[in-house]
Structures are given as C-alpha cells and as structure tokens.
TIFIKE-669455 format. One record per residue: residue number from 1; z, y negated, x negated of N, C-alpha, C in turn. Coordinates in steps of 0.05 Angstrom, whole numbers, always signed. Example, Ala and Ser with C-alpha at 12.3 -4.5 7.8 and 13.67 -1.06 7.14 Angstrom:
<recs>
> 1, +156, +114, -264, +156, +90, -246, +156, +66, -264
> 2, +142, +45, -257, +143, +21, -273, +157, -1, -258
</recs>
This chain:
<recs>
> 1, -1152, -614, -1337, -1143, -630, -1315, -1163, -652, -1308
> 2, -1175, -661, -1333, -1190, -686, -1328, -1221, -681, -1304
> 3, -1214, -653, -1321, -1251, -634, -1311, -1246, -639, -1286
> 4, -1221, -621, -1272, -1211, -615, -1240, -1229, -640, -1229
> 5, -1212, -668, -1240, -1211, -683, -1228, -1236, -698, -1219
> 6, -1244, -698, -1237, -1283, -713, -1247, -1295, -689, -1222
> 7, -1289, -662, -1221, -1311, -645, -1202, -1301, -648, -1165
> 8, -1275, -658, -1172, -1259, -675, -1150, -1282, -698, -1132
> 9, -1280, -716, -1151, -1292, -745, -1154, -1322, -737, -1142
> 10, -1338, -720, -1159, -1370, -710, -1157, -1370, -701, -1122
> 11, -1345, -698, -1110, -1356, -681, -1082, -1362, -699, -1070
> 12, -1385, -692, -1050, -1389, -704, -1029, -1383, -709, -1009
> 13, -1384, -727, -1002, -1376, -739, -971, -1378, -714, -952
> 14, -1397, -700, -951, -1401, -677, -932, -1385, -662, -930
> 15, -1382, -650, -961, -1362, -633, -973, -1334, -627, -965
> 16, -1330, -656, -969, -1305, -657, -959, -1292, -658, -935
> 17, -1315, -665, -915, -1304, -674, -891, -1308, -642, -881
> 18, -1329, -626, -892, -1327, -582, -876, -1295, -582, -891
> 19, -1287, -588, -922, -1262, -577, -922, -1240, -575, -907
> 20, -1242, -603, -892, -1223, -612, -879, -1220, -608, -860
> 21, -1250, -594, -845, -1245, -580, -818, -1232, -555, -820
> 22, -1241, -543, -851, -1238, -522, -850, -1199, -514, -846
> 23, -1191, -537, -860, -1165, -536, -863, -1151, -532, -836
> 24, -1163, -565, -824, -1156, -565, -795, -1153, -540, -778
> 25, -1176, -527, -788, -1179, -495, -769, -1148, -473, -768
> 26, -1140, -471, -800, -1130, -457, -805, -1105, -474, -794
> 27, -1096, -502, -798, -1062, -509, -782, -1073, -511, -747
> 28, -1092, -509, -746, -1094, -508, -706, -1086, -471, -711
> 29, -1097, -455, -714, -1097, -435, -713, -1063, -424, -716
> 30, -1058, -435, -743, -1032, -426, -747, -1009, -442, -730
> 31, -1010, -461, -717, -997, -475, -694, -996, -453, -667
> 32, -1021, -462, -658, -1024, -444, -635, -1023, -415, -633
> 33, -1018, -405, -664, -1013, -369, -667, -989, -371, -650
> 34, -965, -380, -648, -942, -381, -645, -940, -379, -603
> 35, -953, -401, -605, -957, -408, -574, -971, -384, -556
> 36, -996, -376, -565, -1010, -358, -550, -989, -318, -558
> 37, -969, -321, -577, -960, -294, -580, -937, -295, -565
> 38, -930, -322, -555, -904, -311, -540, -913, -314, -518
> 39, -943, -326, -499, -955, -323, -479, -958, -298, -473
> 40, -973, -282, -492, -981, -245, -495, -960, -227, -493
> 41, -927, -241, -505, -908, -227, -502, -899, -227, -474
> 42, -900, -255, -459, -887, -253, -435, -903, -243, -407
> 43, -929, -232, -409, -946, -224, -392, -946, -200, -394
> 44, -935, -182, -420, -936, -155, -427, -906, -142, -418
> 45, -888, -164, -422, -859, -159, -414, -854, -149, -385
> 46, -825, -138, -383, -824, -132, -353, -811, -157, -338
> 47, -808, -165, -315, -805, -180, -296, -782, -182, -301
> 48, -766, -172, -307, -735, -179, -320, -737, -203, -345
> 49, -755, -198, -358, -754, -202, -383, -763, -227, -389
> 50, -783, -237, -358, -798, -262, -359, -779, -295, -374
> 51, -757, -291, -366, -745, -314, -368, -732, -312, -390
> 52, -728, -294, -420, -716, -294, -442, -719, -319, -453
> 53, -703, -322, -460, -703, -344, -494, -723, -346, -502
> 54, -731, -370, -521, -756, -366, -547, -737, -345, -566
> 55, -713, -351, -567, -707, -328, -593, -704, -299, -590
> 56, -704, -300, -568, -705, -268, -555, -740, -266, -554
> 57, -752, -277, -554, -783, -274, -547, -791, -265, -581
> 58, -778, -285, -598, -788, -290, -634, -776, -257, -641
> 59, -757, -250, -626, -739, -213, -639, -757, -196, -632
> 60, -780, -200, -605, -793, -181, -593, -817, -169, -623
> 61, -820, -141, -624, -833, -130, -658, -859, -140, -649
> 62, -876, -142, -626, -896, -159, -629, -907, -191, -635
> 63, -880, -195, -638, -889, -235, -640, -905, -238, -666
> 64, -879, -223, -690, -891, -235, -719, -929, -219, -716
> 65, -925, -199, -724, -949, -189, -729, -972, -200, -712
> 66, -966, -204, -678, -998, -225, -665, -1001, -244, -677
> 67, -979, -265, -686, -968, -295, -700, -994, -287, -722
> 68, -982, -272, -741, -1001, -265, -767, -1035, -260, -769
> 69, -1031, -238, -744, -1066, -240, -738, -1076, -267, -731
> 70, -1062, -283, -714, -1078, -306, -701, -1085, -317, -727
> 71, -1063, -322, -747, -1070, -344, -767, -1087, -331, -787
> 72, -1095, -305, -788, -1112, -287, -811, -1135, -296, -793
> 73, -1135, -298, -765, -1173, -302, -756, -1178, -331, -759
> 74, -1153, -352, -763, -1166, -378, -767, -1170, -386, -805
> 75, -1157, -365, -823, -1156, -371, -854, -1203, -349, -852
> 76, -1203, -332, -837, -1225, -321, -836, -1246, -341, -830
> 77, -1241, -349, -809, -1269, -368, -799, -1268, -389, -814
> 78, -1241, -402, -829, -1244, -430, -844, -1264, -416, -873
> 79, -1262, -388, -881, -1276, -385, -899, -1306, -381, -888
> 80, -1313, -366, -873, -1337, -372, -857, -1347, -400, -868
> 81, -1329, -412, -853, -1346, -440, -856, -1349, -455, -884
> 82, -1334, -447, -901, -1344, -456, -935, -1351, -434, -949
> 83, -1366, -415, -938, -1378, -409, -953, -1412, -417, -967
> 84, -1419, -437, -956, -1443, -446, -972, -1427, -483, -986
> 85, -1413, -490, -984, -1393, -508, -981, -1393, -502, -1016
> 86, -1374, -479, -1016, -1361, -476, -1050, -1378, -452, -1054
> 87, -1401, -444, -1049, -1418, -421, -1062, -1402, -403, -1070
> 88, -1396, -391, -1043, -1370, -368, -1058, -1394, -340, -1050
> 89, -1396, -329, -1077, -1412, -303, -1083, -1412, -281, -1054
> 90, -1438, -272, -1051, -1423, -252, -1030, -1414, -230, -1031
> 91, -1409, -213, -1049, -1399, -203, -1058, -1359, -213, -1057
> 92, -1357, -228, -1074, -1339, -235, -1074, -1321, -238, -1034
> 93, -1338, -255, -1026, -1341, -257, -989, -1335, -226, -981
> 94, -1345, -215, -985, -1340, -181, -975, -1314, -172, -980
> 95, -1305, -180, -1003, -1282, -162, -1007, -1260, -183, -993
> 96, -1265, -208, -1002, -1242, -218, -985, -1240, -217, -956
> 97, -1267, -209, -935, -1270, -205, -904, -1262, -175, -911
> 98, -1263, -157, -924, -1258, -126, -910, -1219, -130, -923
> 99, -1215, -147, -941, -1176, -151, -937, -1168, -166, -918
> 100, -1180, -182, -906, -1174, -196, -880, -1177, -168, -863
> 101, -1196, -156, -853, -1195, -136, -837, -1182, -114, -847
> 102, -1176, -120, -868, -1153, -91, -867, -1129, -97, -859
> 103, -1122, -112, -869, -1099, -128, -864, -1086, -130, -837
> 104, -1112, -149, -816, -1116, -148, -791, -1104, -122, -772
> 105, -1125, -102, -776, -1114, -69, -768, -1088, -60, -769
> 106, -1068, -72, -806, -1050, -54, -810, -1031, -70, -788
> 107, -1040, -89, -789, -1020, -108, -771, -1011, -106, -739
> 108, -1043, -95, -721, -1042, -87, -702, -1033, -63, -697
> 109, -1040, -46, -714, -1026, -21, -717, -993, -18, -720
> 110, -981, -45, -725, -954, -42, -733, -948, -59, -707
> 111, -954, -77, -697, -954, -82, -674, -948, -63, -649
> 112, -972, -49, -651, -962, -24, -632, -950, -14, -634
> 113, -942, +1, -662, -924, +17, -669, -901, +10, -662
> 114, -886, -17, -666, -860, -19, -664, -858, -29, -632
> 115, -882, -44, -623, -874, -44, -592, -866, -30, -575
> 116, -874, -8, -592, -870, +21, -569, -843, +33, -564
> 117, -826, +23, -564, -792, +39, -557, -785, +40, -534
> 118, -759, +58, -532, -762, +51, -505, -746, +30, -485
> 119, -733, +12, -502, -734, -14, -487, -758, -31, -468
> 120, -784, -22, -484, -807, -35, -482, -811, -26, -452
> 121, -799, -14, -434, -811, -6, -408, -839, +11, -403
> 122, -854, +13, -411, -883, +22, -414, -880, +49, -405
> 123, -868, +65, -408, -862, +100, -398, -851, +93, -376
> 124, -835, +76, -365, -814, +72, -340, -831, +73, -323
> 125, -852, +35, -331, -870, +40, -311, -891, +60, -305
> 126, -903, +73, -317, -919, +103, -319, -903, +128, -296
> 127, -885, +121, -302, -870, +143, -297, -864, +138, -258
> 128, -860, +109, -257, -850, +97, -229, -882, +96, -214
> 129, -905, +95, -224, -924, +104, -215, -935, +122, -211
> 130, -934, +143, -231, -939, +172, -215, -914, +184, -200
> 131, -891, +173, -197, -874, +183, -183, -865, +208, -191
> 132, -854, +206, -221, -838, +229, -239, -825, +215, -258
> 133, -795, +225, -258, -779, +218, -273, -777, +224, -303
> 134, -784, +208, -315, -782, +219, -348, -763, +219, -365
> 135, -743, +230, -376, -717, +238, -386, -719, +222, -417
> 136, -695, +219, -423, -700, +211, -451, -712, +220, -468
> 137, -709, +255, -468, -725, +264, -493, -748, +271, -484
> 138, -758, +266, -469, -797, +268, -455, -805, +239, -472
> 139, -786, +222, -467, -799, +192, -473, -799, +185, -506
> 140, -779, +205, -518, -781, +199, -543, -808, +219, -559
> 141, -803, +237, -543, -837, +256, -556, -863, +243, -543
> 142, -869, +225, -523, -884, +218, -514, -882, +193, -539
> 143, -866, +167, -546, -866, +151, -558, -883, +161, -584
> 144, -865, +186, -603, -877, +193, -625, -902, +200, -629
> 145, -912, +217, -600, -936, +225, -603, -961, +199, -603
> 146, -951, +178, -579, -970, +160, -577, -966, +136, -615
> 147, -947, +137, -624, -951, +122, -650, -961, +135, -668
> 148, -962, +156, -670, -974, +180, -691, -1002, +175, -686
> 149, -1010, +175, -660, -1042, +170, -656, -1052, +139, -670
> 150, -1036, +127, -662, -1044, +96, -665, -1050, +94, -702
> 151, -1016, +99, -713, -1035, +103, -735, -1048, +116, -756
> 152, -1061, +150, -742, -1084, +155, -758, -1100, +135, -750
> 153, -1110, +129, -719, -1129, +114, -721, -1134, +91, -728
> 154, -1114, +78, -741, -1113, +54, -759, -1124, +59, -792
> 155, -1112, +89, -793, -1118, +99, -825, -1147, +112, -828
> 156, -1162, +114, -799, -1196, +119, -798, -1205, +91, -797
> 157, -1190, +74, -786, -1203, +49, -785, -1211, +38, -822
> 158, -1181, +37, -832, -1186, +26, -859, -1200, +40, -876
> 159, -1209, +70, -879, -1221, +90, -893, -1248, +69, -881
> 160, -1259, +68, -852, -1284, +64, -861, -1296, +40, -865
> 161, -1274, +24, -869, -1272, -8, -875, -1283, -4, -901
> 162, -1264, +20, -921, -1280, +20, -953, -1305, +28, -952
> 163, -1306, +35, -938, -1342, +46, -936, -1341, +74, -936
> 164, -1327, +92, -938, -1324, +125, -936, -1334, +136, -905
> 165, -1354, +155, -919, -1363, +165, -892, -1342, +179, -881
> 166, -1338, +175, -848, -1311, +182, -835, -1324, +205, -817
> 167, -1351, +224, -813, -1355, +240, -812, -1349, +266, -828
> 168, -1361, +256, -854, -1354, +279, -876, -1331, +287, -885
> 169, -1303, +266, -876, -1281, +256, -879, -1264, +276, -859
> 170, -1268, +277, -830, -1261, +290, -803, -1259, +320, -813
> 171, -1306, +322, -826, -1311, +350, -828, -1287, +369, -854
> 172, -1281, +351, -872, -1261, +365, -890, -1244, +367, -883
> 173, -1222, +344, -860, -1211, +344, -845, -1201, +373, -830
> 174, -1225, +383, -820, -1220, +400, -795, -1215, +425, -817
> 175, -1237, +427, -840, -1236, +455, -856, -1201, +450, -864
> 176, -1191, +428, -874, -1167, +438, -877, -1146, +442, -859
> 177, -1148, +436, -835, -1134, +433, -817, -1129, +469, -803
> 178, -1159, +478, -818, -1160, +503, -802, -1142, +525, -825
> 179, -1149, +514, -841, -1122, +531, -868, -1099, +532, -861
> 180, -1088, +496, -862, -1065, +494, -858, -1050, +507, -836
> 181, -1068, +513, -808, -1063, +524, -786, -1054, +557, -797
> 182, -1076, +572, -808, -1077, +590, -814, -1052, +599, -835
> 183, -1047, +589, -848, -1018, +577, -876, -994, +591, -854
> 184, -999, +571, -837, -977, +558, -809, -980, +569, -784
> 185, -983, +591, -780, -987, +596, -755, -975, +595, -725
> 186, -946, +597, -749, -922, +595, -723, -919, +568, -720
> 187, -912, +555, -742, -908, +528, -736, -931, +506, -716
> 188, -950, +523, -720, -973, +510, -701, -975, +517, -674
> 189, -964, +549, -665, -952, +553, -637, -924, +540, -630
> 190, -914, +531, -637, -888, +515, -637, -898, +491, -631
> 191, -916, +485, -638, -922, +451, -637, -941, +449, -608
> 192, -961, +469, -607, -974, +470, -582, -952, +485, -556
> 193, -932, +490, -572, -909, +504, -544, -901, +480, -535
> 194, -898, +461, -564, -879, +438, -538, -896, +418, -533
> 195, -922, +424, -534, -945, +399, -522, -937, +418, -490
> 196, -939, +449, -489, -947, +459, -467, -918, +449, -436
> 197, -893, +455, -458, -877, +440, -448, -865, +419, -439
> 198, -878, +401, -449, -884, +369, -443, -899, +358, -418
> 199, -922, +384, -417, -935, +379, -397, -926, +397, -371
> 200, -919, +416, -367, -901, +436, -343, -881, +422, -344
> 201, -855, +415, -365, -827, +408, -351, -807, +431, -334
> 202, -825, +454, -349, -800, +472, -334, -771, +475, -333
> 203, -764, +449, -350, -739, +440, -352, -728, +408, -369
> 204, -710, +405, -363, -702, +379, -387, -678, +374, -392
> 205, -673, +360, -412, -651, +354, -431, -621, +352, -400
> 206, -606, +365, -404, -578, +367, -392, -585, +391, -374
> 207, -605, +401, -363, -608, +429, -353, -603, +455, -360
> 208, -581, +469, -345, -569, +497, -354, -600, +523, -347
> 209, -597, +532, -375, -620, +554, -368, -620, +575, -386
> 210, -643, +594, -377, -633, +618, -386, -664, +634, -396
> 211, -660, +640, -435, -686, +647, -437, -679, +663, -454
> 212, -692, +688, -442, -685, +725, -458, -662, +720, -452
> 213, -649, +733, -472, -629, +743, -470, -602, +712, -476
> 214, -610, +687, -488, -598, +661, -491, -597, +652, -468
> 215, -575, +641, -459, -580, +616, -437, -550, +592, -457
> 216, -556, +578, -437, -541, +548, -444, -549, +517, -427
> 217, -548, +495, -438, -552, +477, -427, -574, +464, -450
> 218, -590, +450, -436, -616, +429, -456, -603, +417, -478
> 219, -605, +413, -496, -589, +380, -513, -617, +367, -526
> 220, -639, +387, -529, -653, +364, -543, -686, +379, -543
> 221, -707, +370, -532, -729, +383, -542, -751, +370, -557
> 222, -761, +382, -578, -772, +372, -601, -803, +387, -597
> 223, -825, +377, -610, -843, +386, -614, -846, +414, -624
> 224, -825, +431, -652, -833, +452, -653, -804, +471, -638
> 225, -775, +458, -636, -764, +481, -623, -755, +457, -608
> 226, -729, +470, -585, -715, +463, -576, -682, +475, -572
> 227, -663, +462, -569, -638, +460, -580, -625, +468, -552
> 228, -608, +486, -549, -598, +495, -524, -563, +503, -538
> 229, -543, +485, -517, -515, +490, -534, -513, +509, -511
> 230, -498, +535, -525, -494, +564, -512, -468, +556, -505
> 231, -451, +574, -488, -424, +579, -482, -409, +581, -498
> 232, -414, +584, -516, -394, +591, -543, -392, +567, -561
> 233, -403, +541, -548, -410, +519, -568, -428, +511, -581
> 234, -451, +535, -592, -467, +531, -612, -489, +522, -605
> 235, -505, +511, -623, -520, +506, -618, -543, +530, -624
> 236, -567, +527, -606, -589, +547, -614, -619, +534, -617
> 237, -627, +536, -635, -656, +533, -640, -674, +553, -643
> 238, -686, +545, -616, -706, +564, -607, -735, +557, -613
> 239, -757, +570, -617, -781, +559, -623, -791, +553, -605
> 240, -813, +524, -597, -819, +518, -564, -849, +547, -564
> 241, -856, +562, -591, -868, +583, -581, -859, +606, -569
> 242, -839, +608, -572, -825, +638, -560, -812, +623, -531
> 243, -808, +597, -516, -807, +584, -496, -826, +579, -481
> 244, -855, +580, -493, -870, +572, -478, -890, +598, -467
> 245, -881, +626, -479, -887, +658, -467, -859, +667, -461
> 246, -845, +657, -454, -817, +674, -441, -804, +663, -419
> 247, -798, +685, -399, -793, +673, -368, -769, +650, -368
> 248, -769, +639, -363, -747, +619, -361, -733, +613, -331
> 249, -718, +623, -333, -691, +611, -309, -682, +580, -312
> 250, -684, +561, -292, -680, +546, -294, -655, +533, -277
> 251, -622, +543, -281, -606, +533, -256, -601, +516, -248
> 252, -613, +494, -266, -598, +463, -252, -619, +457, -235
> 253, -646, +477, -220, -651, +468, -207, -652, +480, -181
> 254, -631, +503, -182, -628, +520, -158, -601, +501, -137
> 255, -618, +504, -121, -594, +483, -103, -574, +499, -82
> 256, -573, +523, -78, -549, +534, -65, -549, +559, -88
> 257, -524, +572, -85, -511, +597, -108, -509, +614, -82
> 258, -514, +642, -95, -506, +660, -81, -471, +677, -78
> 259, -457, +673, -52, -436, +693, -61, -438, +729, -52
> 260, -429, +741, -77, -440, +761, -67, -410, +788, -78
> 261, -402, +805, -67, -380, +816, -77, -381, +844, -59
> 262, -365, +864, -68, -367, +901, -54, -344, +903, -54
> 263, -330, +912, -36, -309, +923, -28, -318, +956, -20
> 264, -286, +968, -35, -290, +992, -24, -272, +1009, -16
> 265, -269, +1014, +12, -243, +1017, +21, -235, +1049, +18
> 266, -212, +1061, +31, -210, +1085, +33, -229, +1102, +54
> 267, -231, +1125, +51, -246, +1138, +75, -224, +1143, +95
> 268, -206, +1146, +96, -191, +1148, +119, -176, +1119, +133
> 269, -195, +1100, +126, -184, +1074, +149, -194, +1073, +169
> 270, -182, +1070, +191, -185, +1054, +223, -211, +1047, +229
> 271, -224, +1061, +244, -250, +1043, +252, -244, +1016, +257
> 272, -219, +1010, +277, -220, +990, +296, -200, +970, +265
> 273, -192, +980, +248, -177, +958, +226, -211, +951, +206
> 274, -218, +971, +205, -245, +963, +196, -268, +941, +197
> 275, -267, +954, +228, -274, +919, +239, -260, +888, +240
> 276, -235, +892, +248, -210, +871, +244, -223, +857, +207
> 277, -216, +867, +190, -228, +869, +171, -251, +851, +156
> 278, -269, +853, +175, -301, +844, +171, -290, +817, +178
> 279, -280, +813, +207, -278, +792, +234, -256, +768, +212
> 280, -231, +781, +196, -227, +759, +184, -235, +746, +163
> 281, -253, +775, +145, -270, +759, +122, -290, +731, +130
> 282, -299, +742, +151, -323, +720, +166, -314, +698, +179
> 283, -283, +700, +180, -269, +681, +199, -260, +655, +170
> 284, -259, +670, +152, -251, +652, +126, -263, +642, +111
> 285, -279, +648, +115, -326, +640, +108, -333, +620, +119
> 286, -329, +630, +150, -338, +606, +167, -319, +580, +163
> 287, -296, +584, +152, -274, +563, +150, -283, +539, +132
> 288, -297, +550, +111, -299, +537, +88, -334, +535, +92
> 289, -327, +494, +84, -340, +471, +90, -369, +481, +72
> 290, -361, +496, +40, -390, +493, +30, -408, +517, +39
> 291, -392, +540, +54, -402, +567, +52, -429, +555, +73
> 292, -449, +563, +76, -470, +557, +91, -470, +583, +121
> 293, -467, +578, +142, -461, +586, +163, -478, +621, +167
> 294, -502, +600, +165, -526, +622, +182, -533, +638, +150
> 295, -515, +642, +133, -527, +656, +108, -500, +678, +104
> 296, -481, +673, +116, -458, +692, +116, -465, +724, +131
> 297, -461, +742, +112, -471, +774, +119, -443, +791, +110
> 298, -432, +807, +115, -415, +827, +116, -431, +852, +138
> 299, -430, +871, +116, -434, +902, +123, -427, +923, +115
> 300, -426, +937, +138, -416, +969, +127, -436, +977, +114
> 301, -444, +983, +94, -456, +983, +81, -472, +1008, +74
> 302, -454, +1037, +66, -446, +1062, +67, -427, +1071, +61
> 303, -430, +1103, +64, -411, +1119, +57, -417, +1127, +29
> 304, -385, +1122, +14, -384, +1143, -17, -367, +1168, -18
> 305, -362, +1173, -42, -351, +1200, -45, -318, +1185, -48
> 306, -323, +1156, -53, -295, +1149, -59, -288, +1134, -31
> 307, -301, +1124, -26, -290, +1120, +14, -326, +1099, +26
> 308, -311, +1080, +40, -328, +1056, +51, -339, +1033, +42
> 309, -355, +1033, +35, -373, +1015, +22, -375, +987, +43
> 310, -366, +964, +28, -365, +934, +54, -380, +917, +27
> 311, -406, +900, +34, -411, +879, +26, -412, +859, +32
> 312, -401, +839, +24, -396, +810, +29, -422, +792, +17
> 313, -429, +782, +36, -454, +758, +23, -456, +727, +30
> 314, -464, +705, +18, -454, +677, +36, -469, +665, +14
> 315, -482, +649, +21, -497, +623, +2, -475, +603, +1
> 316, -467, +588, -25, -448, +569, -23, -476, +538, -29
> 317, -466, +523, -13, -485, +499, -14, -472, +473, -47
> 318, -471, +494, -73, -459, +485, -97, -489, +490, -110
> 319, -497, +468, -129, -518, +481, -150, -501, +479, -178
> 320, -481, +464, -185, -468, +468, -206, -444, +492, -205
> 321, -460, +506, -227, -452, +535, -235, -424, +537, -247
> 322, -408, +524, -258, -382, +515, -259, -357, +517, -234
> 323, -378, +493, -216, -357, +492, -186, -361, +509, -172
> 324, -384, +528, -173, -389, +549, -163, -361, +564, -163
> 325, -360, +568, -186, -340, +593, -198, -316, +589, -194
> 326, -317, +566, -183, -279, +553, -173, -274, +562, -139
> 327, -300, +560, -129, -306, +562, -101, -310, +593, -103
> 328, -324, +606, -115, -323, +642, -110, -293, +650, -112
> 329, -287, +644, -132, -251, +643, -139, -233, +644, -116
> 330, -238, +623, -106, -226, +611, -78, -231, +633, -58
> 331, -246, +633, -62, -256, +663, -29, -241, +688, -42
> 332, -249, +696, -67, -241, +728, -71, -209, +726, -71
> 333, -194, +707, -87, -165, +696, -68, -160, +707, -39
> 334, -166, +694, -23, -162, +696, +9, -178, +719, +12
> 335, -195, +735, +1, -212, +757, +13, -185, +776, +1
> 336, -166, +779, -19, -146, +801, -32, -127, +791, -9
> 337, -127, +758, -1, -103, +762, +18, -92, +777, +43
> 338, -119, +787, +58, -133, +794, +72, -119, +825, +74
> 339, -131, +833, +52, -124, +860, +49, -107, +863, +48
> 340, -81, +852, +27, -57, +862, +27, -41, +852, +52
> 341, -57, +834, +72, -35, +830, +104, -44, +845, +123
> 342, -66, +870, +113, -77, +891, +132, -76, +916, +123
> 343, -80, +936, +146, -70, +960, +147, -96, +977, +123
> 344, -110, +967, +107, -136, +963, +92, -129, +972, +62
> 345, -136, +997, +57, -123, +991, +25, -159, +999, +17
> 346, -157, +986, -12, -176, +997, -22, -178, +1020, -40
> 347, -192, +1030, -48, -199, +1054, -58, -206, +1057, -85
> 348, -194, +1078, -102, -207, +1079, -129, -225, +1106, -138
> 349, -231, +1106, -164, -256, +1122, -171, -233, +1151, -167
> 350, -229, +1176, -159, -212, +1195, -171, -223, +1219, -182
> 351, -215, +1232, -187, -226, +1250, -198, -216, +1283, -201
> 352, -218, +1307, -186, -195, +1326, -186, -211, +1348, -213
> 353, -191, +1351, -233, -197, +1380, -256, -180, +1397, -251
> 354, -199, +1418, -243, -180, +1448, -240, -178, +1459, -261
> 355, -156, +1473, -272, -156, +1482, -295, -147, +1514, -291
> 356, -165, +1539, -304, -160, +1560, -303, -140, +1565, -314
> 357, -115, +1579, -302, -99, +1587, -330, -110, +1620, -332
> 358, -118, +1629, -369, -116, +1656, -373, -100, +1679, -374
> 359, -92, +1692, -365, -72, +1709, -379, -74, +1725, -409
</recs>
C-alpha cells in the first residue's frame, strides 16, 4: 500500500494532468453517448415516432448498444492517449485495441440485428417506394435474410480482427459449402426455390391456389417449403423446389369467375319453347347485378343421340371462390325453375337391349 502510494506521490505534474484528460475523455464521451444515440434514434425513426418519450426512445434495441459503442471509442482514445503516459507494452496495447474492436463490431452487429423488426418501418418504407406491397411473411424472410447477412459479416469481421487469413477462410468455406450442397441437394433447391419465390411473388400468404394436383389457401412461406391449409383442414408442406418448377394457379388473383353449365333437353321439344327457353335463361342473367352483361352466351349448341345440347355461359364479377358458389347456386336454382314452369323437360342417358329369346 505504502509502495502504491510513494509511486502515487513520484508522478508528475504532467502525468497527471494527460490522466485527467484522459478520464475527462471517457465521462464526456460516456455523457454525450446517451445524447447523440437518442439523436441517431430519432432521425432513423419514422415521422410518427419523432415525438416518443425518452423512455420509449431508451426501449428502442438500438439505444443501449450505440450508448456502449460511443463510450468504448472514448475508454479507446483515453488509452491512446496514456499510452506513453503509463508505458503500456504494445503488445499488451494490441490486444486490448483488437477487444475494443471486437467488442465494437459485436455490438453494431447486434444493433442491427435487433433493429431490424418489423415495427422498425424500414421494409414499409422500401416497399412504399417501389410501389409494392410486402405481406407479412415477405417481410419476415426479408428481415431473416438481411440479419443472417449482417452477422456473418460481423463473424468475417472478428475472424480477421484475430489475424486469420479470411481468403483461405472463404476458400475452405466454399470447398465445404460445395459438399454440404452436394450432402443436400434438395434442401439447397428448396432454399434457392424460395429465394426464386421471394423474388416473382407468384403468390402470398392468404392467397387460394393451386399446385399439381394440391390447391388450398397460403398460411405461411418459408425459405425451404411452404404451408398451404387444403380443404380438408390440413395443413401441407410443400417444398419451395417442387413450387418453384410447377405451374401454379393463382385464384385470389383472378378477378371475375366463370359461370358455365349444359343442359340437355329432349329431342322432341318445340322449336319455338326452345327458344322461349334461352329468352328466359338470359332474362334471369341479365337480372342479376353481378352477372356481367356483355359476357352472357347461351347456345344451341348441338345435336346428341340423347336430345339438345344448350350451353349456358356468364362471367360473374366475384373473385372470391366461396361467394362464387353461393351465386352459381343462385342461378342453377332459377335456371331448374325455369324448366319445371316450361313445356321443357330434360333428357336422360337411355339405353335400349334387345334380347334374343332361343327356342
């Protein structure tokens, strides 16, 4: 204790007064960390967001971690500056500057990382500038993908902070990458299916669609499959490789349904009931508000062996495939009423077997 004190006593005037800047550096630094991170937070924020609280500003995942950097670059330069001060080895100097900079990195790297949700607005606005709407699950594979980047490249940053060549590092990198690929083949067309999907959008999450022989509605798409609940409830996981080579129907984005239905009458009906016939199917078409006017067709169509062939056709102005089916419903209703208040019967398949009798 006495030593401390006596090597205390021995410092110089000079000495003491760099310590004291040095100190100074580090409480200016660690003061104004505070000040300049909720400046950075409120200029990065959206216009909503300008007027939050300080305590709503202190919850935002970027405050602590800038807060921490600011005060790691003023504890850095205060060492800077004593280092001929207290003869601190350089060696020793190196390792404590490459833990400051590691440090630094993991920090900004976590910074980003957690900034990135999607409260943060950042995809909204992206999205409100190219003038395309991005769905929840676009924004959550876009989120993962962009923090997955951030930190390998935080984890190349600190590799070459130790000094490891990050060439030779990549090149082993890639040889295994090309195994693992090879290991994985499907899993690696799965993963490039839903990069391919991410970028086309031939559909998204709440869209009814139809692929091979599956259809259903979106619930969720993921990097290697995607989740489609079928009619029956279930759910289906599909691989986004066998999605991203297979035709896909997409109905939630067809905006009128087709109605389409065959009647087939007897061969011995009425020319002139025939026509009567046509005149009120089209009269009960044209009645109804969704049927689309100039898309309504009824024709004689041909002749069968079982009588008269009539097709009915009409675009309904419905893209939900549900109400559709309430509205086709509705017509083939009034299209049976039709018939049974007319001289109109329809016709079935028949069939005559002669039978020899032998003696």
């Amino acid at each position: 204790m006495e030593k401390i004190i006596q090597q205390i006593k021995d410092l110089k005037m000079e000495t003491i007064v760099e310590i004291l800047l040095a100190i100074s550096v580090i409480i200016i630094f660690k003061i104004f960390s505070s000040i300049i991170s909720k400046i950075i937070i409120k200029i990065f924020s959206k216009k909503g967001v300008q007027k939050q609280k300080i305590n709503d500003i202190k919850k935002n995942p970027f405050y602590l971690p800038l807060k921490t950097i600011f005060t790691f670059i003023g504890v850095y330069i205060a060492l800077n500056m004593l280092t001929k001060t207290l003869n601190l080895d350089d060696s020793l100097l190196a390792i404590i500057s490459k833990v400051i900079k590691i440090l630094m990195i993991l920090l900004v790297a976590r910074a980003f990382g957690e900034g990135l949700d999607e409260e943060n607005g950042i995809l909204s606005k992206i999205g409100t500038k190219s003038n395309k709407e991005l769905d929840e699950s676009t924004k959550k594979l876009v989120l993962k993908a962009l923090k997955t980047i951030i930190y390998v490249l935080a984890g190349f940053m600190i590799i070459s902070e130790l000094g490891y060549d990050i060439g030779g590092f990549l090149t082993g990198l890639g040889i295994g990458g090309v195994v693992l690929t090879l290991a994985a083949q499907d899993t690696a067309k799965s993963f490039i299916g839903g990069i391919a999907i991410f970028i086309d959008r031939p559909f998204k999450v709440g869209d009814y669609i139809s692929v091979g022989q599956f259809e259903g509605t979106v619930e969720e798409i993921k990097f290697r499959t995607t989740n489609i609940r079928t009619l029956d409830n279930s759910v289906l996981h599909v691989p986004n490789s066998e999605m991203s080579i297979s035709a896909i129907i997409n109905y939630s984005e067809i905006q009128q349904r087709r109605y389409y239905t065959e009647l087939t009458v007897k061969l011995n009906t009425g020319l002139e009931d025939l026509q009567q016939l046509e005149q009120k199917i089209r009269n009960i078409l044209s009645l109804n508000e969704l049927v689309i006017k100039d898309t309504i067709h009824i024709d004689f169509r041909t002749i069968t062996d079982n009588g008269i062939k009539i097709v009915i056709m009409a675009y309904i102005n419905e893209s939900n495939y549900f109400e559709f089916l309430d509205i086709q419903e509705e017509i083939n209703y009034e299209v049976m009423n039709i018939l049974r208040n007319s001289n109109v019967e329809l016709a079935y398949k028949t069939q005559t077997i002669h039978v020899k009798n032998e003696p």
